[in-house]
C-alpha positions in Angstrom: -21.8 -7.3 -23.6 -18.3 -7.7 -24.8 -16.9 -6.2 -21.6 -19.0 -9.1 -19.7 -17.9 -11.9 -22.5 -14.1 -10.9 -21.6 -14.9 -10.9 -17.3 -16.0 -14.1 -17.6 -13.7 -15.3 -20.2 -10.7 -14.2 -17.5 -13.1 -15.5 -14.5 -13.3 -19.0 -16.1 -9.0 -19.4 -17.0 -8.6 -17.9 -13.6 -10.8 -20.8 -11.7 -8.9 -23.3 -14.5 -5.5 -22.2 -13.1 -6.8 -22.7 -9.4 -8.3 -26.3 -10.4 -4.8 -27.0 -11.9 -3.0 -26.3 -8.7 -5.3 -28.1 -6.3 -5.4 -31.4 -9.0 -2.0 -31.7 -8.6 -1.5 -31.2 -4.6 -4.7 -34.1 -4.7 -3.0 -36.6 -7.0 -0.1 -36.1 -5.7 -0.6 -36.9 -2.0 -2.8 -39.5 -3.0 0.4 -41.3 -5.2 3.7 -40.3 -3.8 3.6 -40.9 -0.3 3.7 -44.9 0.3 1.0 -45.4 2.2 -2.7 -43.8 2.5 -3.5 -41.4 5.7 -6.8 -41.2 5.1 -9.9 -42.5 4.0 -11.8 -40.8 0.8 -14.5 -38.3 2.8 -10.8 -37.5 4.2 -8.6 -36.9 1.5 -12.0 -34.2 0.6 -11.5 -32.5 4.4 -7.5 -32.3 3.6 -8.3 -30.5 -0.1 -11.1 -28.6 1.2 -8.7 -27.1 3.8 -5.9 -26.7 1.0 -8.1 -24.9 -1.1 -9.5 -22.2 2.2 -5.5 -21.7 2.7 -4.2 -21.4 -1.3 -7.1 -19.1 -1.5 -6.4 -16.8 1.2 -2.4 -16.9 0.4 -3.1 -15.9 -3.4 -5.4 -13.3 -2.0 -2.9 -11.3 0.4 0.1 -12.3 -2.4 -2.2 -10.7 -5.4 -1.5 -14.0 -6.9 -4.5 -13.3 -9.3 -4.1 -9.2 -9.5 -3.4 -9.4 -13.4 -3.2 -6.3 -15.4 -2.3 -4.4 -12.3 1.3 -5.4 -11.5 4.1 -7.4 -13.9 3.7 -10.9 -14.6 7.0 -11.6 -13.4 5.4 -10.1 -10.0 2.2 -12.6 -10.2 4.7 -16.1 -10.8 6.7 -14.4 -8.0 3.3 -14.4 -6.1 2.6 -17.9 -7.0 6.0 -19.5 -6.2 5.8 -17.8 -2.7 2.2 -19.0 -2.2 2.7 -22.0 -2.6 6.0 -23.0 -1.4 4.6 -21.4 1.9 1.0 -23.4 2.0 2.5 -26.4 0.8 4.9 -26.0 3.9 2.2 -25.4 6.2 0.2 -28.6 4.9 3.2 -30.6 4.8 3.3 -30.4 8.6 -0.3 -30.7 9.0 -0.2 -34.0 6.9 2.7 -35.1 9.2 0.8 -34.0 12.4 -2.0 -35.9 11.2 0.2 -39.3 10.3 2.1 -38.9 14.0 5.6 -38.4 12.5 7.1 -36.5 9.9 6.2 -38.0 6.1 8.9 -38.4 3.5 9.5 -34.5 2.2 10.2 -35.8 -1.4 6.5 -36.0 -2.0 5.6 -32.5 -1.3 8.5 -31.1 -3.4 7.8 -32.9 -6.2 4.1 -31.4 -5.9 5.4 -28.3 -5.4 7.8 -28.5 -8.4 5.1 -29.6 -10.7 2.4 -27.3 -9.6 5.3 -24.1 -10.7 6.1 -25.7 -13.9 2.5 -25.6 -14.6 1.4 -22.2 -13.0 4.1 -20.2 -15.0 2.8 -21.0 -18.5 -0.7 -20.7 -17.5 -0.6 -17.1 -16.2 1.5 -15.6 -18.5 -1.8 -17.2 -21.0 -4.1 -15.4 -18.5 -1.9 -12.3 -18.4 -1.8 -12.3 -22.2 -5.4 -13.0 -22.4 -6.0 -10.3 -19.9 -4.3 -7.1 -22.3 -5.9 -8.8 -25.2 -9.5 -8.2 -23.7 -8.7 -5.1 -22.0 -6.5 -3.2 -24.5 -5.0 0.1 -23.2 -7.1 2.5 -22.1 -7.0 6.1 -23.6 -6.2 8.3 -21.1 -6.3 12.2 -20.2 -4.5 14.0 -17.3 -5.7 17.6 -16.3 -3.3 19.1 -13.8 -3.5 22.1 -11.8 -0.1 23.2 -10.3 2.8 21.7 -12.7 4.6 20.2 -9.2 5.3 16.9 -10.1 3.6 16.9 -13.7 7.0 15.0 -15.5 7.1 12.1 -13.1 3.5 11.8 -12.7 2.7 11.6 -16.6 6.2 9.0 -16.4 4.5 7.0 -14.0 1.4 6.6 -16.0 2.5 6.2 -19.6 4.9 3.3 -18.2 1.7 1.6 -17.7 1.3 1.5 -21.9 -0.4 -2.0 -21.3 -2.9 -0.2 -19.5 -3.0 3.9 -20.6 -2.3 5.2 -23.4 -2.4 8.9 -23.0 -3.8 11.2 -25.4 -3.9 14.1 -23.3 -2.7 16.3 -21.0 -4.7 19.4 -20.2 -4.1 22.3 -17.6 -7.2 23.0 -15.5 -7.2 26.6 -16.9 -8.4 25.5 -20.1 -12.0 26.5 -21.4 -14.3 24.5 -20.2 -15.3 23.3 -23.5 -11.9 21.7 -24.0 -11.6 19.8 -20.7 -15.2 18.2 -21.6 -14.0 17.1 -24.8 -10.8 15.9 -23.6 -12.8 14.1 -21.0 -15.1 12.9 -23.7 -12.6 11.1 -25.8 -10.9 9.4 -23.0 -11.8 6.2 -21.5 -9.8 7.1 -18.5 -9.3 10.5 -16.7 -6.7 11.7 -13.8 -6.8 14.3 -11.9 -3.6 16.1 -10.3 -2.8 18.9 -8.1 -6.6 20.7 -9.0 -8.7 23.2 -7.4 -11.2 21.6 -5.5 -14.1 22.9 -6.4 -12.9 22.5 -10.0 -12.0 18.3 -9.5 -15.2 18.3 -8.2 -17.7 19.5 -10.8 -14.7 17.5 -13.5 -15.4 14.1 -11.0 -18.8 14.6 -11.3 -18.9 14.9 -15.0 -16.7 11.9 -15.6 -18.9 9.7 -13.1 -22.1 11.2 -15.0 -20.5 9.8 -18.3 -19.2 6.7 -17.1 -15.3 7.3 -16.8 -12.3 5.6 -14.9 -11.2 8.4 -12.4 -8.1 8.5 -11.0 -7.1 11.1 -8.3 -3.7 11.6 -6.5 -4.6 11.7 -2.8 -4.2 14.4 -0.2 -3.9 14.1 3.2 -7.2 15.1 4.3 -8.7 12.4 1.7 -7.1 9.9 2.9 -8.4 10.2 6.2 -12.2 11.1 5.1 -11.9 7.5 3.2 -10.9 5.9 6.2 -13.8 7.6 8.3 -16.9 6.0 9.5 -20.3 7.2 9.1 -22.8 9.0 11.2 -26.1 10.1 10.9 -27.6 13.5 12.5 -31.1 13.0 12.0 -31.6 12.5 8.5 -28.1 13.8 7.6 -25.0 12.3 7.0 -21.6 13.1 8.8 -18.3 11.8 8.4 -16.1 11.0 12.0 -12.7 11.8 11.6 -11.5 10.6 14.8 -8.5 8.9 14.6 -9.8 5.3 16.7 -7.0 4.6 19.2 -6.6 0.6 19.6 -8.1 -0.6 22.6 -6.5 -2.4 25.3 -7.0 -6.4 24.5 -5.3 -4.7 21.4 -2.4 -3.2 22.0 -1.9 -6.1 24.7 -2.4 -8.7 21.3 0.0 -7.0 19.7 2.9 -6.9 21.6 2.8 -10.4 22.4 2.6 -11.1 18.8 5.9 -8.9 18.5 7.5 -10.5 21.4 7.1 -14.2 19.9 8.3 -13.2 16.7 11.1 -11.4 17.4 11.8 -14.4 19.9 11.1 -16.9 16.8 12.9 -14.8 14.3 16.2 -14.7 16.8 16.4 -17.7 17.2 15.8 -18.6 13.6 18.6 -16.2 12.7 20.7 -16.6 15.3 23.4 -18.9 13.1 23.0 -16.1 10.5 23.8 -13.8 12.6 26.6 -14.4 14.2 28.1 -15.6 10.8 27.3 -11.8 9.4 28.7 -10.3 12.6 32.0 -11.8 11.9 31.8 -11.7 8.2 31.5 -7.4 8.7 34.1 -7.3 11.8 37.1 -9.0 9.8 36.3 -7.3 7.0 38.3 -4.1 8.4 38.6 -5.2 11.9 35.8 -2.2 12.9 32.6 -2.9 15.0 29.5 -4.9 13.2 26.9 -3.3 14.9 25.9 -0.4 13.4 24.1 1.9 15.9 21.9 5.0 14.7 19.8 7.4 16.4 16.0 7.2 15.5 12.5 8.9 16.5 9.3 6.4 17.4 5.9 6.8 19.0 5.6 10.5 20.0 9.1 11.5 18.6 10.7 10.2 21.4 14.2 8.7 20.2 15.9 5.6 20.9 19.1 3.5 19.3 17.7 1.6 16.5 20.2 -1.5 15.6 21.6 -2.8 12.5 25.0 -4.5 10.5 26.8 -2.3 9.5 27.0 -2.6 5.3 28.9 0.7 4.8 32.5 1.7 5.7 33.9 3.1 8.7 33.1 6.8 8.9 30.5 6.9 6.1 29.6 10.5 7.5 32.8 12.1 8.3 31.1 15.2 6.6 29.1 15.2 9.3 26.1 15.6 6.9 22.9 12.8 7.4 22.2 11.5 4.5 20.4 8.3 2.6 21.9 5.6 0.8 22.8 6.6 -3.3 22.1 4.1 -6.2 25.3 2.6 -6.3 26.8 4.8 -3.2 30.5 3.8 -3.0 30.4 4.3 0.9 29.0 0.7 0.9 30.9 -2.4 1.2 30.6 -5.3 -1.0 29.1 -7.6 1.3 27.2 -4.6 3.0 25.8 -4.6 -0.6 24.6 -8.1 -0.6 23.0 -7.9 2.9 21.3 -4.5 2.6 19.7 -6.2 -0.7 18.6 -9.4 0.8 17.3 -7.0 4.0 19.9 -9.3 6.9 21.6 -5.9 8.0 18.1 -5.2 9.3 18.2 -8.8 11.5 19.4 -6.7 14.7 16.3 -4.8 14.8 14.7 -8.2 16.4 16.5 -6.7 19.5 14.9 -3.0 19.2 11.4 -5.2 18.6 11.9 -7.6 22.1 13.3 -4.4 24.0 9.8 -2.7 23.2 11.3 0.1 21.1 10.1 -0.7 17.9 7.2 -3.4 16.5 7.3 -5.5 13.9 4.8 -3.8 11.9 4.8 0.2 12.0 6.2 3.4 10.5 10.3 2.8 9.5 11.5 5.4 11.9 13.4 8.2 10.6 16.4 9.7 12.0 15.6 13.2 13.9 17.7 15.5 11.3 16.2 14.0 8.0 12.5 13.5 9.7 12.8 17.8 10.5 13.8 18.3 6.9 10.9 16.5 5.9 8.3 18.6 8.4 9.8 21.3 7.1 8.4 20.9 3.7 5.2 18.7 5.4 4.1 19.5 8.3 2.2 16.7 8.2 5.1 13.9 8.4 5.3 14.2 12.3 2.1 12.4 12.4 3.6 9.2 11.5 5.0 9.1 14.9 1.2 8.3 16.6 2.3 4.9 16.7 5.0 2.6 17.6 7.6 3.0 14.7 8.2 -1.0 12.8 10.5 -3.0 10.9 8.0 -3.6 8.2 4.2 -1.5 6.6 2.8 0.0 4.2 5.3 2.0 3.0 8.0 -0.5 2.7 5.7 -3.2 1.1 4.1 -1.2 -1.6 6.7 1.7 -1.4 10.6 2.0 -2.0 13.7 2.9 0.4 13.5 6.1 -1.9 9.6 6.7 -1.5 9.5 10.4 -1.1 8.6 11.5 1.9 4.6 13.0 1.2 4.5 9.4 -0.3 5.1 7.8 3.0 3.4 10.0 4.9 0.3 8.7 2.9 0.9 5.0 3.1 1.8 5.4 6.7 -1.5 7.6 7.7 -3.4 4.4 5.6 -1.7 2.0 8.0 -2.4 4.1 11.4 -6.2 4.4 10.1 -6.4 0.9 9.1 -4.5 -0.7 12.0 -5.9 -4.2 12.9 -4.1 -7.2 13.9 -5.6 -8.9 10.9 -3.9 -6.1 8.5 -0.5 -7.0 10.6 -0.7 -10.1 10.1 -1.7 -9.7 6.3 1.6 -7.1 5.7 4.0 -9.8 7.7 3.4 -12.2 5.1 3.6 -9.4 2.1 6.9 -8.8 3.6 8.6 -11.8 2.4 7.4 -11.3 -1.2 9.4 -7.6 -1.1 12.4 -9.7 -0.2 12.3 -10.7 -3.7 12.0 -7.7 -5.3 15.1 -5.2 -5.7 13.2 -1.6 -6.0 12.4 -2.3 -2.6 16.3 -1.4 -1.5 16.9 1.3 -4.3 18.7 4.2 -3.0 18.3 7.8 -3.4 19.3 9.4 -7.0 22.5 11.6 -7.6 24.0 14.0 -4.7 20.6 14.3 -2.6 21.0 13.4 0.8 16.9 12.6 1.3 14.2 11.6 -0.6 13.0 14.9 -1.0 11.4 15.6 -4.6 13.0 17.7 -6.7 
């Protein structure tokens, strides 16, 4: 009763925080522009479509996801949401009125909607912890392979876990049921299957929050459909390759992007180009040998943002937090992603797509198969500028990490889910882990 007291509790600030944002955008194009476009029945067809479009952009921004990411990342969220949508329904209203509108009235909406959002979901996100307080938690490992950074990651989360335990697998069983007993949430890492089975089973029996670190072959069975051999059911792990009409879709939407976004740019560009070249009078254009659909390699494009020579050692390596082989505007750019503006070109020549696999450079992507033989299956598809892994990954993700986000994306693939991570894109923009380099004197992003 108390856990349905506090859903609805959240449920109802959440809707109040909605209401607030379409109040003002309704008042507000109803007062500030000078004269009226439409009738009443047509101001409610204007909010009725602003409310469909802040929905779905809170949606794919997580603009309501508290608990599960910061509350600086949810005001991000909002600012983006609805500086975009109130963009998009600035030109609709202009469309509508046959010539552009005065723009002051849509920023002063804008402006006021983010003065209110701010205080109202840190409330909400306040609220949230205070009806879900942290949860205690128990991790039973098998293999100790990554124990340190898993248990970091998830005791990070103290608004969320507290954890009380952590148990190896080879305990009696009468320990691991009590530990699973006392806990209100249980992961499971590195186990023996049968082991995290009969454990799963047990903590779904007795009502607990289960976490498991995927595996390869998981990740594919959840993406699998369903069959049924009489009365029995089979899972169909064929990968489903994208039809035709698909594929065709697709590459027109990269081809008008890429169009769009170099022509956007194209000032930008040419103002970087010269920026890097009389820097130390040596070529802008960075050029670098990468592998795509099949393995098949090609010359991906980008500004340069290091110095001349950064691999005289003729060793391949990543970028290093704070890696004094980069310039200080190569800093800058790599941080705001512009070195990465050139890639346009790879997209229009048909080398790359917008959304894919980052491709890896041959020497570093054998290192990696080396350790997972798995990695090479990355390259089923077109390689990308943009996906899974570099939305809710790192430029340090380790390399089983990416493997897994990137097998999600190639099992997944549909152009609504491209369209959904080209708009996610622009909120990693904002966020600096998302250009962190590798730690100390490793040249990958190889665990260690």
């Amino acid at each position: 009763m108390k856990q349905e007291t506090g859903s609805l509790i959240l449920f109802l600030s959440k809707a109040v925080l909605l209401a607030t944002v379409l109040a003002v955008y309704f008042f507000g194009q109803r007062f500030l522009y000078a004269e009226p476009l439409f009738f009443f029945w047509g101001y409610n067809v204007i909010l009725l479509l602003y409310t469909a479009i802040i929905y779905l952009m809170s949606r794919i921004y997580t603009a309501f996801n508290f608990g599960n990411v910061t509350l600086q990342e949810i005001i991000l969220s909002w600012i983006l949401c609805l500086v975009s949508v109130n963009i998009f329904q600035y030109f609709i209203l202009s469309l509508l009125a046959l010539g552009l509108l005065p723009v002051y009235g849509i920023i002063v909406i804008t402006i006021v909607q983010i003065a209110l959002v701010i205080p109202i979901t840190a409330f909400i996100n306040k609220l949230f912890f205070r009806l879900n307080p942290a949860h205690k938690a128990a991790i039973i490992y098998g293999s100790a392979e990554k124990l340190d950074e898993y248990c970091s990651i998830v005791t990070m989360q103290r608004n969320k876990f507290r954890v009380d335990h952590v148990v190896s697998e080879n305990a009696e069983t009468k320990r691991l049921l009590d530990v699973i007993d006392r806990a209100e949430s249980v992961f499971f890492l590195n186990m023996e299957e049968k082991k995290q089975d009969w454990l799963f089973e047990y903590c779904y029996l007795h009502n607990k929050h289960t976490y498991i670190l995927p595996t390869f072959s998981s990740i594919l069975i959840n993406t699998a459909s369903t069959l049924w051999l009489s009365n029995t059911p089979v899972f169909s792990l064929k990968s489903p390759e994208p039809d035709m009409s698909t594929r065709i879709i697709k590459r027109f939407m990269d081809i008008l992007i890429s169009l769009i976004g170099i022509i956007i740019s194209g000032v930008f560009m040419v103002g970087i180009w010269l920026t890097v070249r009389l820097y130390d009078n040596h070529p802008a254009i960075y050029k670098q040998v990468r592998v795509t659909k099949g393995g098949k390699p090609f010359t991906l494009y980008k500004f340069r943002s290091m110095r001349p020579n950064a691999e005289d050692d003729g060793v391949p390596r990543l970028a290093a937090m704070d890696d004094d082989r980069i310039t200080p505007f190569g800093r800058f750019i790599r941080k705001t992603r512009l070195d990465e503006l050139p890639q346009l070109f790879n997209v229009l020549s048909g080398s790359m797509s917008i959304v894919g696999p980052r491709p890896e450079r041959p020497e570093i992507a054998k290192q990696y198969e080396e350790i997972y033989p798995n990695f090479a299956f990355r390259t089923k598809v077109k390689a990308g500028i943009t996906g899974f892994a570099q939305v809710y990954g790192r430029y340090n993700t380790s390399p089983e990490e990416k493997l897994f986000l990137d097998i999600m994306y190639i099992e997944t693939f549909s152009i609504l889910e491209d369209t959904k991570l080209m708009l996610q894109t622009v909120k990693v923009l904002f966020q600096n882990s998302s250009t962190e380099g590798i730690e100390g004197d490793s040249t990958t992003a190889m665990w260690k």
